[in-house]
Structure formats: C-alpha cells, structure tokens
C-alpha positions as CSV (number, residue, x, y, z in Angstrom):
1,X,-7.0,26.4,-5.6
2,X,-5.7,23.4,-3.9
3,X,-4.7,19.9,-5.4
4,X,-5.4,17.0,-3.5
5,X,-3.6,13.9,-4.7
6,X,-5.1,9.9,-4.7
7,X,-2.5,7.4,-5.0
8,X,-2.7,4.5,-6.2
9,X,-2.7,2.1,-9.5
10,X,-5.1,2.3,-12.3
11,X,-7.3,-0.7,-13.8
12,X,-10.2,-2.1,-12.5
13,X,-8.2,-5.2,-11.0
14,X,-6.4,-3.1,-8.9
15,X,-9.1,-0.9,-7.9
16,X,-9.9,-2.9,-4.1
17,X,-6.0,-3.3,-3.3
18,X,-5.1,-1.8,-0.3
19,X,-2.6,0.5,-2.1
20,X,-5.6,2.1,-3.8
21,X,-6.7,3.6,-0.5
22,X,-5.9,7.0,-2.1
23,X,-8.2,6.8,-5.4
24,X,-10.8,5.4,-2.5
25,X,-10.6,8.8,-0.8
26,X,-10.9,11.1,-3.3
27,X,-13.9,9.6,-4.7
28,X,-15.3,9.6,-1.5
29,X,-14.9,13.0,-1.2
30,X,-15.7,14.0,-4.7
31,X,-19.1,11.8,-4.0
32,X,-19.5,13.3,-0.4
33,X,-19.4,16.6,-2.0
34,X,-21.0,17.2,-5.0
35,X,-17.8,17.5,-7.6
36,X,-17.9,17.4,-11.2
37,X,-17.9,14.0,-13.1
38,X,-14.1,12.8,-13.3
39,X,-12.3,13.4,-16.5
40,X,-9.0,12.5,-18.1
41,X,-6.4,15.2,-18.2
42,X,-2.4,15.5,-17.2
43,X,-2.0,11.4,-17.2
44,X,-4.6,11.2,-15.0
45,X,-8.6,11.7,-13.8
46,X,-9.4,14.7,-12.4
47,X,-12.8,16.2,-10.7
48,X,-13.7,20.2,-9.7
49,X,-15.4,21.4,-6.6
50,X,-15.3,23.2,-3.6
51,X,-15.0,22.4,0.3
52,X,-16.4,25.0,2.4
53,X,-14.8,28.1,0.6
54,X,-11.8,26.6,-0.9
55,X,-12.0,25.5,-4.7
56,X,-10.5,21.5,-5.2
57,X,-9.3,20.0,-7.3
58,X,-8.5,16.3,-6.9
59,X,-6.7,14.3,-8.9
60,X,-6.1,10.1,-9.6
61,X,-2.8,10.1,-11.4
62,X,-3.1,6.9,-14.3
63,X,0.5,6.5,-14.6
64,X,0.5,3.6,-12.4
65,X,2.3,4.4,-8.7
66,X,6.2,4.7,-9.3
67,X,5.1,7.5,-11.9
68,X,2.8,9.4,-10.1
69,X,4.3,12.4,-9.6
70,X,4.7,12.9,-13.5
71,X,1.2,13.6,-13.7
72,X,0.7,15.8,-9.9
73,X,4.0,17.6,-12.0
74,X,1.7,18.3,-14.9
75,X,-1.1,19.6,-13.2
76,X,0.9,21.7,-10.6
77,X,2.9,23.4,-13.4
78,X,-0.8,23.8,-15.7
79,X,-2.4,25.7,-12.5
80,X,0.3,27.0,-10.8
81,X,-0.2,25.1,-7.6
82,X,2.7,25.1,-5.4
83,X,3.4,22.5,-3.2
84,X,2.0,23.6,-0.1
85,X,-1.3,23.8,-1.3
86,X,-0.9,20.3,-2.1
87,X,-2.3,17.0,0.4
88,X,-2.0,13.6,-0.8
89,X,-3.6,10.5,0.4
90,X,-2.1,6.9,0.8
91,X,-1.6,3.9,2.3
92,X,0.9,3.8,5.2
93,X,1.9,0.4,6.4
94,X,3.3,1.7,10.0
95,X,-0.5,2.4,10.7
96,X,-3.3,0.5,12.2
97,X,-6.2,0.0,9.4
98,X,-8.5,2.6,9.8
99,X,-6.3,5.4,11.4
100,X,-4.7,8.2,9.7
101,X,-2.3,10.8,10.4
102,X,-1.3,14.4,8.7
103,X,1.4,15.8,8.3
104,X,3.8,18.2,6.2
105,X,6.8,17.2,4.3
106,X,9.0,14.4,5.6
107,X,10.6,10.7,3.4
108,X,8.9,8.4,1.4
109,X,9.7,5.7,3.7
110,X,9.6,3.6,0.8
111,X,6.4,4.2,-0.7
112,X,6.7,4.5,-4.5
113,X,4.4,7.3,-5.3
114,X,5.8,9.6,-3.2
115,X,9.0,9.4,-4.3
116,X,8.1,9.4,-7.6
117,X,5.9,12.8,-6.2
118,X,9.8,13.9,-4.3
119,X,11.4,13.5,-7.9
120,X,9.3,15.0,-9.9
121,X,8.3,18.3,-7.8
122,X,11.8,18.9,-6.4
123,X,10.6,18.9,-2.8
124,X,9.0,17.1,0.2
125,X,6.9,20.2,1.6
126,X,3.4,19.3,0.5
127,X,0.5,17.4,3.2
128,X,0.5,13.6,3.2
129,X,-2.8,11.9,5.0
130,X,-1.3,8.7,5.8
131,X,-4.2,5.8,5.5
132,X,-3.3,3.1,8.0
133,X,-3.5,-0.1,6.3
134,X,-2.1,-2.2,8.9
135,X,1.3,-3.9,8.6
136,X,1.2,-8.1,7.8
137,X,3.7,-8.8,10.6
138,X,6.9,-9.9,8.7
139,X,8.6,-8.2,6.0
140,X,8.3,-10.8,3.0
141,X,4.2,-10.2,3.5
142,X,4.5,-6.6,2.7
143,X,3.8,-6.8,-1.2
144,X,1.1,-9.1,-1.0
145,X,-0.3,-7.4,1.4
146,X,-0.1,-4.1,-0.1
147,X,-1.1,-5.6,-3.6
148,X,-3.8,-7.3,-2.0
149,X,-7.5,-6.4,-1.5
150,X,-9.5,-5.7,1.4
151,X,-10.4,-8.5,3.1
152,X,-14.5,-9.2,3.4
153,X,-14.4,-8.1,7.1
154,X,-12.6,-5.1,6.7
155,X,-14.7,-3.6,4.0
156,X,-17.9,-2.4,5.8
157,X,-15.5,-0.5,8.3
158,X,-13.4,1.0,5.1
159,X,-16.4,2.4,4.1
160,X,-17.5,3.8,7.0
161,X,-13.6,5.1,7.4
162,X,-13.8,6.3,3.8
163,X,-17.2,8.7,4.4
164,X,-15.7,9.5,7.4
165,X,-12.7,11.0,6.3
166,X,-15.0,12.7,3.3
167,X,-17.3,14.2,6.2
168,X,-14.2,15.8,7.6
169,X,-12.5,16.8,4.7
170,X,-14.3,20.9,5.2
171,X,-11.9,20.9,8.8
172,X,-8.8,19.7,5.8
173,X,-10.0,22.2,3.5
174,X,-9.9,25.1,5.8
175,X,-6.6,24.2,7.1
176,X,-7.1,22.9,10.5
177,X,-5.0,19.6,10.3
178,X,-5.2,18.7,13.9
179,X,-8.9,19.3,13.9
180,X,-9.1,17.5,10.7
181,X,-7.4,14.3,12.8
182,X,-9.4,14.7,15.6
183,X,-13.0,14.6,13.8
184,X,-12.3,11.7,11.7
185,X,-11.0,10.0,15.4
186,X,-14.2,10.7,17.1
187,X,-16.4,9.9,13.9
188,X,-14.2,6.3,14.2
189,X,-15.1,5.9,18.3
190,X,-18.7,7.0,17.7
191,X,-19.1,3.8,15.5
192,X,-17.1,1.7,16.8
C-alpha cells in the first residue's frame, strides 16, 4: 500500500487558497479514479482505491498545515507504511503556476507542512510533487499570496492542471517519476 499525502488547511474558507493545492489533487485523483467516499480517520479524511495495480490510500490531514505530519504519523504507524512509499503534494512558490516537479527527500524550504511531516516521521526520504503556484515577486507578498485564492483567470487552467495530473497519476503509481513529469508536461502543451 502506498500513502499519498494532500496538504493543505481545512474549512471551507480555505478550501480555493492556493496552499490547498494538495487537498485539490487528491480529490482529483480520488474523483479521476473511482475511490471510496472520504472518511474521517487519524486527524484527517481519508479515501481507498487503487491506481493501475497499486492499492492507495490518500489522505487530507485536518490538523491544519503546521501539524500535518501528526496525522500522515498516525496513519503511517496504523498501516505500517514507511516512508518511501509515501508522495505528498503541495504548493511550491519557486514554481511557475501550473508546473510541477518530483522528487525524493530534500528541506522544507520553509513550507510548514512539511516540516511538520520532517518532525513527526523522523526523516526527509518520502516523494514530494511540488505544485507550482507561482511566486508574487517580493517577499512581503508571500503570505497573501499563499493564503490567497485562485484568481478567476487561473482557475479553468487549475482544473485542467488538476485532471491532468489525476490522468497521470497510473505513470506515479507504478513508480516512473520521470515519466510521471513528462505526461503531465505534454498533457499541459497539448492544451495550451
């Protein structure tokens, strides 16, 4: 089984912020493929299914961002999932909106939830899919931005992003993270 982690903050106010990018994408994928309703379990929300032959299990932590990684703790420890079969999603400010990148272990670079997820799991060496939200241009923007929703333009191309990187998500599931990149980059050019 693998765990793959939304971040982001819960209540319904925060739910278009741009930090929420990770609760975005797993519902995308739980929608694009078929999973069980989501339910609340380990200080979080959580939804069953499989991805080509692997078995998923996604989770939306409710603890609110700087405590994420108490509930991805929970769960991990409850199944027995150790962190390498573990790939989070969320927002990366060093990235254009719409692109993402993959990769395996590394900082926090100052996001909160991951290093809440650092703390509480002991260790950096699980998969981060870093959502490109664009970076405002000076540093005293950041938080609004971050805390801030989509704008009107941006949205039809988030969604289009979001079932995008659902679509791919069997190349993620069977472990080909460079293919993974590359299908979500060409579903991008192919509509844009």
């Amino acid at each position: 089984m693998k765990l793959w982690i939304g971040l982001g903050n819960p209540g319904s106010s925060m739910s278009g912020n741009r930090h929420n990018i990770g609760f975005m994408t797993v519902d995308a994928i739980a929608e694009r493929h078929g999973f069980t309703p989501w339910r609340k379990r380990f200080r979080g929300e959580v939804a069953e299914g499989r991805i080509g032959r692997q078995k998923i299990l996604l989770l939306k932590p409710q603890t609110y961002m700087n405590l994420s990684g108490e509930s991805v703790q929970q769960v991990a420890h409850f199944y027995k999932i150790p962190p390498e079969a573990m790939t989070v999603f969320h927002d990366e400010l060093d990235l254009e909106f719409g692109r993402l990148r993959l990769k395996r272990g590394g900082g926090a670079a100052g996001h909160n939830g991951l290093r809440s997820m650092d703390r509480c799991l002991g260790t950096v060496d699980y998969w981060r899919v870093r959502m490109g939200i664009g970076h405002p241009g000076a540093r005293e923007r950041v938080t609004g931005h971050v805390l801030g929703d989509f704008a009107q333009a941006e949205k039809p191309l988030l969604q289009a992003w979001l079932e995008n990187v659902a679509e791919a998500a069997v190349l993620l599931a069977d472990e080909s993270p460079e293919a993974y990149m590359t299908r979500v980059a060409l579903l991008q050019q192919e509509q844009g």
